[in-house]
N, C-alpha and C positions, 0 to 999 in steps of 0.2 A: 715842201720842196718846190723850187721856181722851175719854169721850164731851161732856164740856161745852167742851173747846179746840177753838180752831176748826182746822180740817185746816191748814195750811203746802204751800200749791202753787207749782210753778216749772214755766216756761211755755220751752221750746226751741223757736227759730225764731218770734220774737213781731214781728222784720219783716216774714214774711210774712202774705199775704191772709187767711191760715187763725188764725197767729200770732196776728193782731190782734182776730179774731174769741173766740180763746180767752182773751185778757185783758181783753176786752167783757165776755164771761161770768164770769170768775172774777171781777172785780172788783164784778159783782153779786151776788154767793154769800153773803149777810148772815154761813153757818158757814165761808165760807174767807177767808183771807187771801192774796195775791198776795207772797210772800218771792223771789225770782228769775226773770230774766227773760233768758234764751240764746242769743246769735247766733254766726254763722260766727267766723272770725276775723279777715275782711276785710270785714266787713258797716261800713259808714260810721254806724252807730247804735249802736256800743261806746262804753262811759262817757256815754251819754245818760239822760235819765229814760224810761222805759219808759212814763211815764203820757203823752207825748208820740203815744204811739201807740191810745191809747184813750181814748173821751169820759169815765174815769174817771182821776183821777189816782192813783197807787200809790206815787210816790215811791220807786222802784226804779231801779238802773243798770243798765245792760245791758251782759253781760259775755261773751266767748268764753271762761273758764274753769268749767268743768261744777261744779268742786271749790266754788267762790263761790257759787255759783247757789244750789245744792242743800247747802248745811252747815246751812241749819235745815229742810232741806223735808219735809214726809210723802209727796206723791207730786210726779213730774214730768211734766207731762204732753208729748207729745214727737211733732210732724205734720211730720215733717223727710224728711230722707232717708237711706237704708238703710245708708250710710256713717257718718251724725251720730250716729244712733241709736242703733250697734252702739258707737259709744264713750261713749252716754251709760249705757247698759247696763251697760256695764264699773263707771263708776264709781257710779252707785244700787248695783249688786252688794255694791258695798266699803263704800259709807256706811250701806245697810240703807232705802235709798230705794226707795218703791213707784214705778208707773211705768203709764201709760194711754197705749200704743203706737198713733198714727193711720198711722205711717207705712207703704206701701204698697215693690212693689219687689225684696223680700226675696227670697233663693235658697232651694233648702230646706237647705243648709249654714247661713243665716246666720239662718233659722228654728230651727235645733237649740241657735244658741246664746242664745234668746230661751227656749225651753224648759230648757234649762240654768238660764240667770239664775233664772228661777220655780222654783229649787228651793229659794234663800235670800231672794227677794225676790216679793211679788205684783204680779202684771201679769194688766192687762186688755189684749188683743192684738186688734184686730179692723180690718180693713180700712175700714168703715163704721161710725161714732159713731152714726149717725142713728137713731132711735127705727123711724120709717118704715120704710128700709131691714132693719130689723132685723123686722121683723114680716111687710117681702116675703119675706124668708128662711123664714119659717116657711110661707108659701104655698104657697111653690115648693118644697117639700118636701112637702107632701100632695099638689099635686097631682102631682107626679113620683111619687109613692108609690103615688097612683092607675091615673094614665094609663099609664105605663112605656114602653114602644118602641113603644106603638101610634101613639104620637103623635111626631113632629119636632121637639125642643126647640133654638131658637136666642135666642143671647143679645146684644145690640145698646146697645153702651154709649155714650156723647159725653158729652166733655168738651173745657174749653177749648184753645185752640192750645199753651199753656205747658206742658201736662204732658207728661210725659217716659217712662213706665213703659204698657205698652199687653201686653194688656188691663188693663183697670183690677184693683184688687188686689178691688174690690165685684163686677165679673163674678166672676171668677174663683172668689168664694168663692158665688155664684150658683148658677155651674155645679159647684164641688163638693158643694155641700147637694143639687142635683138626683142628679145620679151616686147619692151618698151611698143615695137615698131609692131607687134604682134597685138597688142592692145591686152598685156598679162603682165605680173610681176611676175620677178624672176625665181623670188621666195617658194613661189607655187608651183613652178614647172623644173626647178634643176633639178639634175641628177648628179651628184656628188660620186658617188660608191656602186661600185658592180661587183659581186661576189656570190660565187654559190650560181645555183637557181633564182636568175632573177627573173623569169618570163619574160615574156613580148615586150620592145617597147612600147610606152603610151605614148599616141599618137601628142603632139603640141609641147614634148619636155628638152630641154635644153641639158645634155651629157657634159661634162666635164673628165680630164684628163690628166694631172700633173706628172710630169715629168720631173726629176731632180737628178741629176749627174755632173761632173765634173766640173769645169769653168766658163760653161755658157752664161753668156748676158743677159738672152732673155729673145726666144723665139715664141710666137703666138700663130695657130689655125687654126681660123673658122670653116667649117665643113658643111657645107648643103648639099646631102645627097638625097636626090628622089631617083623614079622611076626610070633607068636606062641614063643616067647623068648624076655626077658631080660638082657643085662649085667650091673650090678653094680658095681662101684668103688669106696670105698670110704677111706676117711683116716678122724680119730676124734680124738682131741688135749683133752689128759686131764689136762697137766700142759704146762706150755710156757717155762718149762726147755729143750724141745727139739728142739726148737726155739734158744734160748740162745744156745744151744752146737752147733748147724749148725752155728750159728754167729761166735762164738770162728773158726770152720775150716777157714769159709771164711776169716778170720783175718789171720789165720796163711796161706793160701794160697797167700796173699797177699804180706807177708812179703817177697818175693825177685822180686817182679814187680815192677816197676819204672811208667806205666800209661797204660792206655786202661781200656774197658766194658768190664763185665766177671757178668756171676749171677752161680747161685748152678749147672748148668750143670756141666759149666766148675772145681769148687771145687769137685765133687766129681767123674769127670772124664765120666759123662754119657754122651760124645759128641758121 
C-alpha cells in the first residue's frame, strides 16, 4: 500500500456489539476504506449488506469465508474469539494480510502461534485498544516500580453478564506490566481464588478479582494499599467507541510495516 491509497480494512465479527462499533469507526476514516466485513458461519447476517449494521453505509456483504473478505485487504482487524482468530491468522499469514488482534482468551500455546504468524505478517496484539487503558499501563508500571512489596497490589475488573473469559485479558496484562516492573512473573505471584481458610497474605502476590453482572463495558482497579494509605487506579469504559478508535490508530500504525509484534505501547509511542 503507497502512502496516498487509502489503507483497505476488513472487520471479523462486525455482528457483534464491538463489531459494529469498529465499522462506525472505519467507516469514518476519511484514509480507509471498509473492503470486507466477517461473521460466523451461522450468523443469520451472511449475504447482507454490512452497511445495515452501521449509521454509515459501505455497501459490503457479509461473508463467513476469511478468503472473500480479505483478498483486497491491507489489515483485518479482528475482536472475536480465540478459535475465530487463530483461523483468521492462518489465512492473513497466507495472503500477506496485516492484522490488529482485540481478541482476548488466548492460551500461551495459541499466543506462540500469534508470535509465529508476526514473523511474515505484522500484528498489533493487545488485549486493550483503549488509548486510556493504555496509558493506565504505563502507571501501573512506575508505580509498581516504586512501591514493590511494600505495598498489596489487587486488581478488580467488571464486565458485562455476556462475557465468557475471566480474568479479563486487560487485568491480566495489568497484573503482568506490575510483576514485570517488580522484576517477577506474574505466573508466580497471582492469586486467582480466595475461599475457605486461606491464611495470611504472601507478601509480593498479585490478587485478582472478577466481577460479572449486567451490561458493563468494562471497568478495571488497580489497588496499592500499604501502611496507613491507598493508591487507586482506575479506568471505566462507558461506550466501546474508545476501543474502536484505538483500533483504527493501530491499523493505521501498521500500514507501512511488512511483519513483527507490536501491541498499544508501541502505537502510541509509550515505549
Amino acid at each position: 500500500m503507497t502512502q496516498s491509497a487509502k489503507m483497505r480494512l476488513a472487520i471479523a465479527g462486525v455482528g457483534g456489539r464491538m463489531g459494529r462499533a469498529l465499522l462506525e469507526a472505519a467507516a469514518a476514516m476519511p484514509e480507509a476504506s471498509i473492503c470486507g466485513a466477517l461473521e460466523h458461519a451461522a450468523s443469520p447476517l451472511l449475504h447482507t449488506d454490512a452497511g445495515q449494521l452501521s449509521s454509515n453505509s459501505v455497501g459490503i456483504v457479509v461473508t463467513s469465508d476469511p478468503d472473500v473478505a480479505l483478498a483486497s485487504a491491507d489489515v483485518l482487524i479482528d475482536f472475536t474469539r480465540p478459535e475465530g482468530t487463530l483461523k483468521h491468522i492462518a489465512v492473513c499469514r497466507r495472503l500477506g494480510v496485516n492484522m490488529v488482534i482485540g481478541t482476548t482468551g488466548f492460551t500461551a500455546e495459541e499466543k506462540t502461534q500469534i508470535e509465529s504468524a508476526a514473523k511474515d505478517i505484522a500484528i498489533v496484539f493487545a488485549p486493550n485498544m483503549s488509548v486510556g487503558v493504555n496509558v493506565m499501563l504505563k502507571l501501573i508500571a512506575m508505580a509498581a516500580a516504586a512501591l514493590h512489596e511494600q505495598y498489596d497490589i489487587e486488581i478488580i475488573e467488571t464486565h458485562h453478564k455476556l462475557k465468557v473469559d475471566a480474568p479479563s485479558g486487560t487485568a491480566l496484562q495489568l497484573g503482568e506490566v506490575a510483576a514485570q516492573a517488580m522484576g517477577k512473573a506474574l505466573n508466580e505471584i497471582a492469586v486467582f481464588d480466595r475461599h475457605g481458610v486461606t491464611g495470611e497474605r504472601k507478601v509480593g502476590t498479585i490478587g485478582f478479582t472478577a466481577i460479572r453482572c449486567g451490561d458493563i463495558i468494562g471497568d478495571h482497579t488497580v489497588m496499592f494499599a500499604g501502611a496507613g494509605e491507598r493508591i487507586e487506579i482506575s479506568h471505566k469504559s462507558s461506550s466501546r467507541t474508545n476501543y474502536a478508535q484505538g483500533a483504527m490508530r493501530a491499523a493505521s500504525f501498521l500500514a507501512t510495516k511488512k511483519s513483527g509484534l507490536y501491541d498499544m505501547s508501541d502505537v502510541l509511542g509509550l515505549r
